[in-house]
Each structure stands twice: as C-alpha cells, then as structure tokens.
N, C-alpha and C positions, 0 to 999 in steps of 0.2 A: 340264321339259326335253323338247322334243320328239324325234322318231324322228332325224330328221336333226343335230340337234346332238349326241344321243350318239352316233350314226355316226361323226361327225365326231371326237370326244374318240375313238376306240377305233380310228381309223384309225393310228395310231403302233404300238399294239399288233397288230394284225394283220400291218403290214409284219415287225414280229420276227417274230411266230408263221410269214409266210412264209419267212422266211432261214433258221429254224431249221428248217423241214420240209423246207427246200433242202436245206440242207446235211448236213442226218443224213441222209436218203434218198440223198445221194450222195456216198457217202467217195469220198475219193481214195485209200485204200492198198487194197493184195490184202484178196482177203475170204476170210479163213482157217478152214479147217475145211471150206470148203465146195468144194476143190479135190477132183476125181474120178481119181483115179492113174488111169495107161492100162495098162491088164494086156501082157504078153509073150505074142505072138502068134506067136512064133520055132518052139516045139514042135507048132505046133496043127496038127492034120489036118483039111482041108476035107473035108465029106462029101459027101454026092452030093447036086446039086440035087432038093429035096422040092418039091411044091406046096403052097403054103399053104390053109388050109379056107377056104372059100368063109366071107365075109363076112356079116354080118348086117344088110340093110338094114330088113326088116321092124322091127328093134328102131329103129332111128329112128326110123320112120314111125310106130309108135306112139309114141314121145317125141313127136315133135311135133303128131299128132293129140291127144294126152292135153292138150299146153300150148295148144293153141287149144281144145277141150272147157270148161278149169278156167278160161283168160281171158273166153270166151263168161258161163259159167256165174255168173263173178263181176259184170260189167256188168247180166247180168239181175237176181242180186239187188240191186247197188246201183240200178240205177235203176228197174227197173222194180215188184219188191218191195219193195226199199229199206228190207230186214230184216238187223237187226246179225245177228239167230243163224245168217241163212241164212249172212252173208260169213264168221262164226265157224267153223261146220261146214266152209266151206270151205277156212281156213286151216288148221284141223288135218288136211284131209285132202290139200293140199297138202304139209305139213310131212311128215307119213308116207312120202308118195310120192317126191316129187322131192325131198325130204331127204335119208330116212334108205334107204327103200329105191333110188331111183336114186344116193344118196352125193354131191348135188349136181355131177351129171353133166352134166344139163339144165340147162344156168347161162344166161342171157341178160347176164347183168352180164360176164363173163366173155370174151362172145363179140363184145365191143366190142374186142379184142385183135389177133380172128381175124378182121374185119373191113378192121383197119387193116391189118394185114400182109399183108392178102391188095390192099388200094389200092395200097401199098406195094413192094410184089415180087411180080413178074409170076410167080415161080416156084413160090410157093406158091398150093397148090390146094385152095381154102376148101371143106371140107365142105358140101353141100345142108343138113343139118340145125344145121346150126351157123347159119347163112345165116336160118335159118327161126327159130331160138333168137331169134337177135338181130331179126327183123323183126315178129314177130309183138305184140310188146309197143309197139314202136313205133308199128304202123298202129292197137293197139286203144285208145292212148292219142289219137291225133287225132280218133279217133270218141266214144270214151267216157270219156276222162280217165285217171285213174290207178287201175285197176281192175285190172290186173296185180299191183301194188304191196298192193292192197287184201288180196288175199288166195291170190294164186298164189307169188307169189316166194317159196319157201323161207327165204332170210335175214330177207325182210319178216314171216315167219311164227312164226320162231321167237320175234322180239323183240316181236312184238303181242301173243302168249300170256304175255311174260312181266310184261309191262304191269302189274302187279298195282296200283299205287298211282302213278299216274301224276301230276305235277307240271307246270303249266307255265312255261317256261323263260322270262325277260323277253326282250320282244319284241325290242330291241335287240340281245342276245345272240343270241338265235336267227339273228337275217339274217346276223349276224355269224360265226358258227360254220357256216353254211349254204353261205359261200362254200368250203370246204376240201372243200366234194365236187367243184367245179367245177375245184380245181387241181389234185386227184388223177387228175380225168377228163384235164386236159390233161398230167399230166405222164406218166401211163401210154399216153395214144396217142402220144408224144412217144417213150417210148422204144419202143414197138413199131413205129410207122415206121423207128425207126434199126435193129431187127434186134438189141434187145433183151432183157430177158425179161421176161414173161407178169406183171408186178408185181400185176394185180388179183387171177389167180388164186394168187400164191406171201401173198399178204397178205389172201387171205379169212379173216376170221375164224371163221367159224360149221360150213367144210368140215370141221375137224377131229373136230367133233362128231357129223356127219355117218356121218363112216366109222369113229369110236372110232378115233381116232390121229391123229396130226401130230406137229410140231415143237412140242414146248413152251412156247417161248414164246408162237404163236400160237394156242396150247389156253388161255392165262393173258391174251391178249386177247382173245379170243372171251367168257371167264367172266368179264372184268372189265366189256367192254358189255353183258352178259346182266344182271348185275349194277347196272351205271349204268341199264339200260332199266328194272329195278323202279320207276325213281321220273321219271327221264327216256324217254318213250316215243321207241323205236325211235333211238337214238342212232346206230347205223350208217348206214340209210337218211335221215336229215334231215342229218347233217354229212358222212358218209364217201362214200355211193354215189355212184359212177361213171353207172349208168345211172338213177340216181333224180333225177341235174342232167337228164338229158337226157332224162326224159318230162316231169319239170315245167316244162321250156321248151314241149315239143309240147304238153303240157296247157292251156296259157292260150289255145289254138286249138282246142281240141278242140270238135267239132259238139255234143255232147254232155256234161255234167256232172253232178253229184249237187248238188242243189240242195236247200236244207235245210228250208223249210216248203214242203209240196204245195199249197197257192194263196195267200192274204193272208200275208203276217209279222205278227206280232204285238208284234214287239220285248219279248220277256221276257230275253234274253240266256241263256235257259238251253244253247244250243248256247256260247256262245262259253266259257261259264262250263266247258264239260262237254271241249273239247276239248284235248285235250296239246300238239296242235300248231301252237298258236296261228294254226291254219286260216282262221279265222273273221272275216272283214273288220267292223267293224263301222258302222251307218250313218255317211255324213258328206255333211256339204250343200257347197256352191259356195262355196268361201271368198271373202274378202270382195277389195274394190280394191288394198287396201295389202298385201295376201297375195299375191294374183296377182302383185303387180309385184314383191314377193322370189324369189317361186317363178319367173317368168322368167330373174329375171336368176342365181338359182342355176341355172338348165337353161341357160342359157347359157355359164356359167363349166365345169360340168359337160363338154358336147359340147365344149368349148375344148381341155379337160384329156384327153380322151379318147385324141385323136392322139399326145398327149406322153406318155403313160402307159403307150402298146404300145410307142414307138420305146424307151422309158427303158427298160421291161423287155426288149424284143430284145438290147439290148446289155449287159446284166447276165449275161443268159441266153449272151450269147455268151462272155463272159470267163469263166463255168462251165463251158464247154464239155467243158475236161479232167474236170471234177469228173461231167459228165453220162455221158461215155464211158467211163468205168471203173465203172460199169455191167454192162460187157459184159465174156464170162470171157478172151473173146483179148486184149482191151486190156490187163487186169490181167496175163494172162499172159507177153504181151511186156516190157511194164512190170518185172517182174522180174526176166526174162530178162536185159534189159540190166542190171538193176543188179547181177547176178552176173558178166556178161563185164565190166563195169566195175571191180572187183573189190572194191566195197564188198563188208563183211564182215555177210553175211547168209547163215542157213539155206537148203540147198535146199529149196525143198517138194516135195512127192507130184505135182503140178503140171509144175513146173520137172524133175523129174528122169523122167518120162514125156516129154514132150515129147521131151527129150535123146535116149531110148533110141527113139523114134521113127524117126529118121530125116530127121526132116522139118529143112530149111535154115531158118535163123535169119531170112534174108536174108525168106522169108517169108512168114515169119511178120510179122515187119515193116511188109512190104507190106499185109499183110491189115488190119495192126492201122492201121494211117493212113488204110487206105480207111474203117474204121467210125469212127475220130475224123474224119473229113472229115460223116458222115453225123451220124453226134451233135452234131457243130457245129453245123449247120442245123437239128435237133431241139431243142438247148437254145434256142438261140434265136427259136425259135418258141414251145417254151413260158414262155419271158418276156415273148413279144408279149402270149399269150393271158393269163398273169396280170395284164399291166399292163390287157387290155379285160376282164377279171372286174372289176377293180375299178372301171375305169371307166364299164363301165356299169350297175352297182351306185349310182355316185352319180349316174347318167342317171337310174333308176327311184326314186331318193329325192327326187327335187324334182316327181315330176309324183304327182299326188293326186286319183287318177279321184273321179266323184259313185257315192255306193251312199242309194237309198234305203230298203235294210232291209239285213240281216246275209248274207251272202255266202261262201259257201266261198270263200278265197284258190284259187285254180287249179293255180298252182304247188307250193305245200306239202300241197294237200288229200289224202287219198290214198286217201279213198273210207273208210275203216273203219267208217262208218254208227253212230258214236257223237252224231251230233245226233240220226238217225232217232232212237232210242231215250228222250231226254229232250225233245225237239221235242212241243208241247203240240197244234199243230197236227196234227199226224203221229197222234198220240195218238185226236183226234177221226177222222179218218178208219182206224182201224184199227178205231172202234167200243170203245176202251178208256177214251173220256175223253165228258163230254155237252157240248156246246158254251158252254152256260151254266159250266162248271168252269175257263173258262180262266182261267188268273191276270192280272191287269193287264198291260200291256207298258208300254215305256216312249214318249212325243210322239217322233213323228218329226222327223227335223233341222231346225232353225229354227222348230219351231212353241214356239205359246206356252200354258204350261200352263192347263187349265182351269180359273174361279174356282171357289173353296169353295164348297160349297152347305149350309154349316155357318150354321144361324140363330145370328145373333150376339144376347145378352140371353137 
C-alpha cells in the first residue's frame, strides 16, 4: 500500500481527531475555578506615588546574545564538525540554562503569541527581546536548517535526552500526526489576534518542570510526553510544536543543510535505519509513464480540492464562532451575567458577584463582550480557512514525488540531531575511525541492474 493510499484511508480519521481538538479546546460554558474575585477596594488608602527601580535591560541583552551564541554554536557543530557529542554537550547545556536556570523565560515558541498581538493591536508594545526571541531562530533556520531545534530549544532538549530507546513511527502515521502542529499553530495565532489568551504558553508542557511547579494536570502532560519520548523521539516537537511547523517550512529553503555522507553515498541505509524521525528520504528514480500520468491527474484533482477545502473550513469555522469566543474571560463573564438577570436558576460565581460590586454597568459590559464575539468571528473563521489549506496542501505534497539519487535528510522533519554523522560509514572514514577498504557494501542505485555472480558454477 503506498504513502498516498494510506493518506487517503486515514483521511476520515483525522477530520474526527480535528472536530474533537475543536471542540474540547473550545467549550462553550464558563470555565469554573478559574474565575479571579475582584478584591474591595472601598477601604483602601492610595499611597503616595513611588518610582519604580529602574529596569533591567542588560538581563535581555544577555538572553539574547546567549540564544544567538548557542544557535551560532549549534550550525557550527552540525555542519561544519558535524559531531553528535559536540550538539549533545550542547543540548544539556542549553537545558541547564534556558530551562532550568532562565525557567523557560527565553521561549521562541512562545513569542509567536507576542508577535501576533503585537500585528494585531496597535496598542500593544512588543518587547525588543521578545522581537529578537522570535526572529533569531527564524533567520538561522533559512541559512542553516533546523539547528535551533537541534540543540538550543529547551523543550527540544529536554525530550532529545530522554530519547533512550527511540522507535520509529510508520511513516504514514507520522505525516499524519505531523499535521496537529500546524493546527495548534493556526489556532493559537487565531485566538491571539482576537485578544485572546496566550494558549501556547498556558499549555506548555515542559515549563512546569522548569520552575518545579505548575498546574497539575499540565505537570501529568509534560511526564506523560517525557514518557512517550522514551521510545517515541521528541513527540512534542514533531506532532505539537507551534514553532517547529514553521521552521520546517523555512527549512526546505534554507541556503544551507546537514547533509548525511560528506562526499559519494554509499547506500548502506544505516542513517535511515538509525533515525527516529523518519528524516531520511530514501533514493527513488523517475517513475515510469503510466505513474506520471496517475500522479498528474492526482495533483490535479489535489489543486482542484484545495479552494473547496479553505472555503468549507471558513464556514465551519464560522458557525463555531460562539464556541471560539468563549475563550475569552469577558465573553464567559457576560454570558452569565445574563443568565442570572434572566433568572435561570444558577450559582453566583466569585466572577459574577465581583463584577456586581464593581460598579461597572451591565450595558457594558455587553458592549465590550460583542465587540470580541465580532473579532473571534473572523478569527474562527480563519482558522477553518487555514485548516481546510493544512490539509489541502498536504494532499498537494502527496502526489508530486521529487528524484533523490542517494539518501537525503527530509528538510522539513530533519532537525539536525547528527545521529547519521555518528553511524554514517562514510563520516566514519573521514574522521579517520574507519579505513576505506572497511566499508560495508551499499545497496545499486535506482534503476540499476544487479551485478552477475561471479560464482564459478561446477
């Protein structure tokens, strides 16, 4: 069964698995417990205007000289040493730093939030370093691939360590599972355009180990991917990351890559054999007449379907719109506002009964809350566009079948970890650990024709 026919069978499954990531991630009732009482401010004495201390811009500037130092330093080992231990050493010494001692502070994944809100409303005033968080992984990926990922990112670090017995996942599966970063990417800038909340960084998993504390549940999802990455490598970053879709897109441009034997291939397969992440293209020649003209007429049917797949999902996305906008805490809070002057027979909340002692007119509150359902309207809706061209052009990339004449880092998935350097035979001879005569056989390149026996026959 080829790539494209299972695609195809697990296309039915996938649209659940989206309706159901829809729908849990956006109830439509209050979200209880999580309501902030507003304290009585009736006794309080203002005191005299203080000045506040003077700010610390030097501690930025070292955050972000340190994350271009550790991005620099990882490209040099991947490409240029193109040594697993150097990118090792520097994974645990990113983890240390921008882990456990910054507390995942220095977040880049993070700062795709504070990017958008800052396109978004003019009134927000995007930090320089935050500005610099989010760009610097960006440009080092159009020059050098995925070298940030390799061994700077924090998150990326913790789960590469834990790696111990790493498995790879059927290929089918993986592309499949691959797209759910891309809809958390669109559905988290989706609601931070609307003037929603921060969903990448309230749903990091790995922050709370970080700082030794969180919210429980998300300390019991961090240990459960910490857990899945024993045998599945890096399950957050290949299915979940937000900023891992979007270097693997700049990646398949990048001027520069990690390219797996340092001159001839050999075709031994021991990279493809050796990586988790199903990275590793392996050769394929020019398919044949009767192949060309399926694979057209699927990339045709493909681009057909493309246009009908945003408009179908914008307007899905739009009749969520209520489910998208309760989201946000003034929506839920007017939401029950009415249902209490209405006089359905509901609890006040800490919520509800703050607000009351407040001061503040209903009338509003109201107002306010319909100007954000007017903004999440156009937010959901968008990211139904964007779901319907994730998938769409997911089945663009499934009918077109470049030529590779040896084994090939994938671009997109590669993420530099330099586990070919280290089993790569070729790599071996040039490090002076292997004699050239030691190679093992490879396997005829595509389309050739094996060589006869040179076995006397009698």
């Amino acid at each position: 069964m080829t790539l494209v026919e299972r695609w195809h069978r697990c296309l039915p499954a996938l649209a659940a698995a989206t309706v159901i990531f829809w729908t849990t991630l956006c109830p439509r009732g209050e979200l209880r417990g999580a309501e902030i009482p507003l304290p009585d401010f009736t006794s309080y004495e203002v005191p005299d205007t203080q000045h506040p201390p003077a700010g610390r811009p030097w501690r930025e500037a070292i955050d972000v000289a340190l994350l271009a130092a550790a991005i620099a330093a990882a490209s040099y080992a991947a490409l240029v040493r193109r040594s697993r231990v150097w990118l090792l050493g520097l994974t645990i010494a990113s983890l240390v730093w921008f882990g456990f001692v910054r507390q995942g502070c220095v977040c880049s994944i993070g700062a795709i939030q504070n990017v958008v809100l800052a396109l978004a409303d003019a009134s927000y005033l995007l930090p320089w370093s935050v500005a610099a968080f989010f760009a610097l992984p960006l440009i080092s990926t159009l020059f050098f691939g995925r070298t940030f990922c390799a061994a700077v990112c924090p998150l990326g670090a913790i789960q590469e360590l834990a790696a111990l017995r790493p498995m790879r996942v059927p290929r089918w599966l993986d592309h499949s599972l691959g797209l759910l970063a891309y809809l958390y990417l669109g559905w988290a800038v989706a609601v931070a355009a609307a003037g929603g909340a921060m969903l990448i960084c309230r749903y990091d998993p790995f922050v709370g180990f970080f700082r030794f504390s969180g919210p429980f549940p998300m300390l019991v999802f961090g240990g459960s991917l910490l857990l899945i990455g024993v045998f599945v490598a890096r399950p957050y970053c290949r299915f979940l990351c937000p900023l891992g879709a979007v270097l693997g897109v700049l990646s398949r441009a990048s001027h520069r890559h990690v390219r797996i034997p340092p001159k001839e291939c050999i075709r031994c397969r021991l990279c493809a054999d050796v990586c988790p992440y199903n990275a590793i293209e392996p050769p394929a020649g020019p398919p044949d007449a009767a192949e060309r003209v399926r694979a057209r007429s699927r990339l045709f049917a493909a681009l057909a379907a493309l246009p009908v797949l945003m408009g179908a999902g914008a307007a899905v996305g739009w009749q969520l719109r209520d489910a998208m906008s309760s989201l946000h805490p003034q929506v839920r809070l007017a939401e029950r506002i009415y249902r209490e002057d209405a006089g359905q027979r509901i609890e006040p909340t800490d919520a509800t009964t703050g607000f009351r002692a407040s001061g503040e007119s209903v009338e509003s509150l109201y107002a306010g809350a319909e100007r954000l359902r007017q903004r999440f309207a156009w937010a959901s809706a968008a990211f139904g566009g964007w779901v319907g061209l994730v998938f769409g052009v997911k089945m663009v990339a499934l009918c077109m079948r470049p030529r590779r004449d040896e084994y090939e880092p994938d671009r997109r998935g590669c993420v530099s970890c330099g586990r070919c350097f280290w089993y790569c035979p070729k790599e071996q001879v040039r490090l002076g650990l292997m004699d050239e005569s030691q190679l093992p056989p490879g396997e005829p390149p595509p389309g050739a024709k094996a060589a006869p026996s040179q076995t006397p026959v009698g």
